[in-house]
C-alpha positions in Angstrom: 37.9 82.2 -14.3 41.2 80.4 -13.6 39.7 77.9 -10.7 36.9 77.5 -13.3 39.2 76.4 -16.3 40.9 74.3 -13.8 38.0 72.3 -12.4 36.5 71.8 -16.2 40.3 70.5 -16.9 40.5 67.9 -13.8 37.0 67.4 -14.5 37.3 66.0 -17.8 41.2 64.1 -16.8 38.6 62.2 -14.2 36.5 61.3 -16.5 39.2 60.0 -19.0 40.6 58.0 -15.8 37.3 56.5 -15.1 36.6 55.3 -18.4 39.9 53.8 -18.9 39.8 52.5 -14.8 36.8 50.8 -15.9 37.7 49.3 -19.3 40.6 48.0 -17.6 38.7 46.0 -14.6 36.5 45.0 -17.2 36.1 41.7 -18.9 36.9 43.1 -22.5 40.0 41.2 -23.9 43.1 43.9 -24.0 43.1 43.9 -28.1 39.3 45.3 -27.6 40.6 47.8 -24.9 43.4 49.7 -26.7 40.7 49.6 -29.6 38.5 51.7 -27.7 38.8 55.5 -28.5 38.2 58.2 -26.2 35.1 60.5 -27.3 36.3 63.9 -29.1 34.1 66.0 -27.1 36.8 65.2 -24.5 39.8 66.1 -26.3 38.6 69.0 -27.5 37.8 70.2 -24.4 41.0 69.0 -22.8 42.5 71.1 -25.9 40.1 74.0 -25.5 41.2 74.4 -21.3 44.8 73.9 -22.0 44.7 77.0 -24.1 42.7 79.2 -22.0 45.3 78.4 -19.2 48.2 79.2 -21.0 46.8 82.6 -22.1 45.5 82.9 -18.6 49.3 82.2 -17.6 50.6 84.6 -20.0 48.4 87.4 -19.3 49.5 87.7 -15.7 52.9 87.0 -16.6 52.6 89.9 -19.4 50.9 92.1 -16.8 53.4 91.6 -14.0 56.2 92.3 -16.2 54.4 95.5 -17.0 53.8 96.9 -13.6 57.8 96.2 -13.3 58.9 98.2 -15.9 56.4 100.9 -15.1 57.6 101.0 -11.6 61.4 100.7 -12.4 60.0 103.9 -15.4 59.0 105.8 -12.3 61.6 105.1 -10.1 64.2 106.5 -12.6 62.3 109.4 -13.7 61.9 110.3 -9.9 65.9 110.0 -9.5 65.9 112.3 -12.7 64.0 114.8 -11.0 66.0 114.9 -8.0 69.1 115.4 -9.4 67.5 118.4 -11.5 66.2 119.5 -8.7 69.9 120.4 -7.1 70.1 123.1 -10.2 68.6 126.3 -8.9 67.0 127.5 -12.1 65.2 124.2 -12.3 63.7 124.6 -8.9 62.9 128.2 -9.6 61.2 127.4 -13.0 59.2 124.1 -11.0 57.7 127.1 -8.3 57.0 129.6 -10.7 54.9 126.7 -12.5 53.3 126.1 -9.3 52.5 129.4 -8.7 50.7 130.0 -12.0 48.8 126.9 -11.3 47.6 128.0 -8.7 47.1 131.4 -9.6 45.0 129.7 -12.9 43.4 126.8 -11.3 43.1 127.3 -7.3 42.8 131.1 -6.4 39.9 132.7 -5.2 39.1 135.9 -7.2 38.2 138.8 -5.5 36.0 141.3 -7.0 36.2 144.7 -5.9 33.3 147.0 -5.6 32.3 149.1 -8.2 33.1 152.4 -6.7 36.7 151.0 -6.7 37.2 150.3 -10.4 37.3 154.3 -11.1 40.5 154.5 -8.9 43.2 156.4 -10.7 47.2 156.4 -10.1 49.4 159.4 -10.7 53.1 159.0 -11.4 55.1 162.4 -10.2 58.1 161.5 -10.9 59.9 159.5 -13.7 63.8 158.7 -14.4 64.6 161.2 -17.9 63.6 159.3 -21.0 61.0 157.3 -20.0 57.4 157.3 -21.2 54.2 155.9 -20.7 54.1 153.0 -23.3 51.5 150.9 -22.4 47.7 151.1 -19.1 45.8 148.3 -17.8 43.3 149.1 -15.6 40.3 146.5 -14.9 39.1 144.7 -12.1 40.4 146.7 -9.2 43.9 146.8 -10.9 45.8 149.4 -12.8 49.4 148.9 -14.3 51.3 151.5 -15.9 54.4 150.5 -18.0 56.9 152.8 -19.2 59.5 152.7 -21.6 63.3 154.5 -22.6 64.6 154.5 -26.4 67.2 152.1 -25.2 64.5 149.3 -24.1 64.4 150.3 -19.9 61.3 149.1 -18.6 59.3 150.7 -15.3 56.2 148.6 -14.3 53.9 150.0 -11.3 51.5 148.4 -10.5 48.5 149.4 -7.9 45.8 146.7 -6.4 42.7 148.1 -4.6 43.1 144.7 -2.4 45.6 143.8 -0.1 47.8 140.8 -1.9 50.7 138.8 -0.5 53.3 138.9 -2.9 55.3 136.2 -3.9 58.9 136.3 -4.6 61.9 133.6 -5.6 64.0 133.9 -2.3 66.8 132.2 -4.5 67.2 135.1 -7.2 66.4 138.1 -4.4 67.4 139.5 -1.2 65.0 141.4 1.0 65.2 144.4 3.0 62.6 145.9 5.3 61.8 150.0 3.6 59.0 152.3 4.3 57.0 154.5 1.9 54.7 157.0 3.3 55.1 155.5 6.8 53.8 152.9 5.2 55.5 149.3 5.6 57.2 147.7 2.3 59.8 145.5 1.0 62.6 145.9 -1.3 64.0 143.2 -3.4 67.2 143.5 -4.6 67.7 141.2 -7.6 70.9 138.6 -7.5 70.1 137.5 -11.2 70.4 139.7 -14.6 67.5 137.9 -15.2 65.4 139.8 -12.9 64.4 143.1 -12.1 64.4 144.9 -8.9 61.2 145.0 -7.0 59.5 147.8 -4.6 56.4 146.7 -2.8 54.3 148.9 -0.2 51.5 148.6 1.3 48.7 151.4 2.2 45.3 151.5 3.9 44.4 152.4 -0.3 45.9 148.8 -1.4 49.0 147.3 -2.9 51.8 149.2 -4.8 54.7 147.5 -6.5 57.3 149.0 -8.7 59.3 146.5 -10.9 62.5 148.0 -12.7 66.1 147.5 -13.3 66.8 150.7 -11.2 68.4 151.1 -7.8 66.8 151.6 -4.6 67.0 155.1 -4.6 65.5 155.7 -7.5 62.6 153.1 -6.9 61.9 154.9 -3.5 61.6 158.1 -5.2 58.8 156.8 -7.6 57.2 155.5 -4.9 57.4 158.9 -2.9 55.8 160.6 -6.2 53.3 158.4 -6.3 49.5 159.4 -5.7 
């Protein structure tokens, strides 16, 4: 569109030029000559392209200055990140919203086979106070939470499939433990913000026990549990 506005502009100059050019060689005495008026058509066409230049000119000027300031947006909101990303709560928040993207959006559900949705668990032991507040059990997956007067919480969990379980290396350590003969993990907490963490796994599924307990009391749930 630009070349175009350009070619109608030198177009109509040249033909300005011409006229003139030729009025000038000509035999018309010089009084008749600067009488002689250019038609309107050409002005207003002159007029007309001048404008749709300068808009033209100001549109890219407009849009260039916009892609700057974009950039320059993203480039400081990237530096912004980074240095959030140094704060280890930040990073922990930024994976755990990963995760439950994921977990939302991009896992592959599993469902189990009917015959394994009638699976029960049995808890044989329990620390004194705590009762059975609250039972999930759909899709392969029961969860049993219990509950003291003073607000303790005991989640145990049981998955007819075997899951990998993810947990924030930052706010844990891990220890190799055994339940059964069966191989597990114990996560030791390094945060009052979270619990303590038993997993196991069996040729029945996946077991985890979440609690602010110790280890020794987490292994012997596990050991009472059928």
């Amino acid at each position: 569109m630009q070349n175009t506005a350009r070619e109608d502009l030198f177009d109509s100059i040249l033909k300005i030029a011409a006229l003139e050019s030729s009025l000038a060689e000509s035999d018309y005495p010089a009084e008749e000559i600067a009488k002689t008026d250019v038609p309107k058509s050409y002005d207003k066409n002159i007029r007309l392209l001048y404008k749709k230049l300068r808009f033209s000119r100001f549109r890219r000027a407009a849009f260039r200055s916009s892609v700057r300031a974009v950039s320059i947006l993203f480039l400081l909101l990237g530096m912004s990140f980074s240095f959030l990303l140094l704060d280890a709560q930040v990073r922990a928040a930024c994976r755990n919203a990963a995760v439950t993207f994921y977990e939302k959006y991009v896992e592959i559900l599993v469902h189990p086979r009917p015959s394994d949705l009638s699976l029960t668990v049995s808890v044989g032991y329990l620390p004194i106070g705590y009762h059975l507040a609250d039972t999930i059990s759909q899709d392969g997956l029961i969860s049993l939470t219990y509950q003291d007067e003073s607000g303790g919480r005991i989640l145990i969990q049981y998955n007819r499939l075997h899951l990998v379980q993810q947990a924030d290396a930052e706010h844990y350590t891990v220890e190799d433990i055994q339940v059964h003969s069966c191989d597990g993990k114990f996560f030791l907490s390094q945060d009052p913000g979270f619990s303590n963490m038993l997993l196991w796994y069996s040729e029945n599924g996946t077991y985890t026990i979440l609690a602010d307990l110790e280890k020794a009391e987490l292994l012997k749930i596990a050991e009472n549990i059928q």
